[in-house]
FINUTOR-937183 format. One record per residue (C-alpha): residue number from 0; x, y, z. Coordinates in Angstrom, 2 decimals, decimal comma. Example, Ala and Ser with C-alpha at 12.3 -4.5 7.8 and 13.67 -1.06 7.14 Angstrom:
<atoms>
ATOM  0  12,30  -4,50  7,80
ATOM  1  13,67  -1,06  7,14
</atoms>
This chain:
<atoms>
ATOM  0  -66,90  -158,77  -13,13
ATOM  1  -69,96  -158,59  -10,73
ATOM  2  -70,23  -155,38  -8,78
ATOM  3  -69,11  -157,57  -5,39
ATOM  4  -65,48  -158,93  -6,93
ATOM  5  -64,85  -155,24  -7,75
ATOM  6  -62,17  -153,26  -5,08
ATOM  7  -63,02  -150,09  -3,86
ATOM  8  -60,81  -147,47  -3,95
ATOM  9  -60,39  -146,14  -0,21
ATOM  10  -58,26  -143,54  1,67
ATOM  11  -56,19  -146,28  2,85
ATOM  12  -56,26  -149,28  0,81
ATOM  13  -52,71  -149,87  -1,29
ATOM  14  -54,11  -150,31  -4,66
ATOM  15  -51,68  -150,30  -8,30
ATOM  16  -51,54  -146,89  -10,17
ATOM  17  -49,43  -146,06  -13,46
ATOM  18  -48,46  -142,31  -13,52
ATOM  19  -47,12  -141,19  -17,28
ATOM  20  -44,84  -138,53  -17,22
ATOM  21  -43,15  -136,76  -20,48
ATOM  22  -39,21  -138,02  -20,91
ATOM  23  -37,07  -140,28  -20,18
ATOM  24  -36,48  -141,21  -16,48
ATOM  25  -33,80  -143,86  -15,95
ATOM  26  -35,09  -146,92  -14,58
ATOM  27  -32,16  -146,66  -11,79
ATOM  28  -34,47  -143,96  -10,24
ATOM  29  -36,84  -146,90  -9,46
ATOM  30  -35,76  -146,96  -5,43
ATOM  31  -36,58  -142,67  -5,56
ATOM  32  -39,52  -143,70  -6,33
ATOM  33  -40,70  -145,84  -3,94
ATOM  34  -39,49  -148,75  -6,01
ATOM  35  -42,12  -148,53  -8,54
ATOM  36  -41,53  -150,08  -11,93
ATOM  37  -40,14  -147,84  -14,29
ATOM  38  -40,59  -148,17  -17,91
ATOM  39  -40,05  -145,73  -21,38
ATOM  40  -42,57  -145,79  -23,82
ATOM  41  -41,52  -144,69  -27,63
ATOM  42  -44,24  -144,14  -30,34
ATOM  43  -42,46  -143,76  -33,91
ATOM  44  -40,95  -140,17  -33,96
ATOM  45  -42,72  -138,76  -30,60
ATOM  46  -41,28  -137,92  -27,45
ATOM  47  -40,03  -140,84  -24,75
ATOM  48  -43,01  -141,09  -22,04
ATOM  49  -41,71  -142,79  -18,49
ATOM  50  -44,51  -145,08  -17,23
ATOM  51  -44,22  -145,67  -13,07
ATOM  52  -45,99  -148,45  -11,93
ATOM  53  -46,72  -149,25  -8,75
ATOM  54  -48,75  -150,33  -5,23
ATOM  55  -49,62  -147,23  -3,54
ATOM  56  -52,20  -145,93  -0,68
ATOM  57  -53,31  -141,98  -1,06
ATOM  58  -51,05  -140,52  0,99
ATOM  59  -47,75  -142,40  -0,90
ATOM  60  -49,53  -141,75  -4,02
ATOM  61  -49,81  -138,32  -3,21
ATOM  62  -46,12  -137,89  -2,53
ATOM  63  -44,74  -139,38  -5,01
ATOM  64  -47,13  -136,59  -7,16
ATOM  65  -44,77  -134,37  -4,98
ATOM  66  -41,77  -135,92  -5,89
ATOM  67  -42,13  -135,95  -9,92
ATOM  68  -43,28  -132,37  -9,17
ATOM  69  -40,11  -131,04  -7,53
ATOM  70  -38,02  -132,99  -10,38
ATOM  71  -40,31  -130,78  -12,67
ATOM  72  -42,27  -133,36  -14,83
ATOM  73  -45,33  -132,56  -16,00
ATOM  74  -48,17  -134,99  -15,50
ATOM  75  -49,81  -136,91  -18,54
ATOM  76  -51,95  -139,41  -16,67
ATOM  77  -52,57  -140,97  -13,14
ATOM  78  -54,47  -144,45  -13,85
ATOM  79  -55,95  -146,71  -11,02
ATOM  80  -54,80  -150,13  -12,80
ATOM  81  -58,06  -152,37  -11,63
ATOM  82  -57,83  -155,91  -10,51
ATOM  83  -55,50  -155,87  -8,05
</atoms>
């Protein structure tokens, strides 16, 4: 892709990011958080991971940080998902 067709990430700018988070979070918590997609990843005798997917600025992306924070989940990733 040339270097014009690539988005920017900006301050402000909703753009899609996919957070991974250790265990399993049901996917009826998908309207707690801010009705991202919520998916469970299983690799042959490891842990569940919860993938949220979703369109987010900084500031929402930031608080949903907050969120999984206060629930006590650990980060494993925070991915900007290009080509959106």
């Amino acid at each position: 892709m040339s270097k014009e067709g690539r988005r920017k990430l900006t301050l402000h700018r909703p753009v899609t990011y996919q957070i991974r988070v250790p265990g399993l979070l049901d996917p009826n918590w998908a309207e707690w958080v801010g009705g991202m997609t919520v998916a469970v990843e299983r690799a042959d005798g490891d842990s569940p991971i919860t993938i949220l997917t979703g369109i987010l600025d900084q500031a929402a992306l930031q608080g949903m940080l907050r969120r999984l924070y206060s629930l006590g989940l650990p980060l494993i990733s925070v991915r900007w998902v290009e080509g959106d």
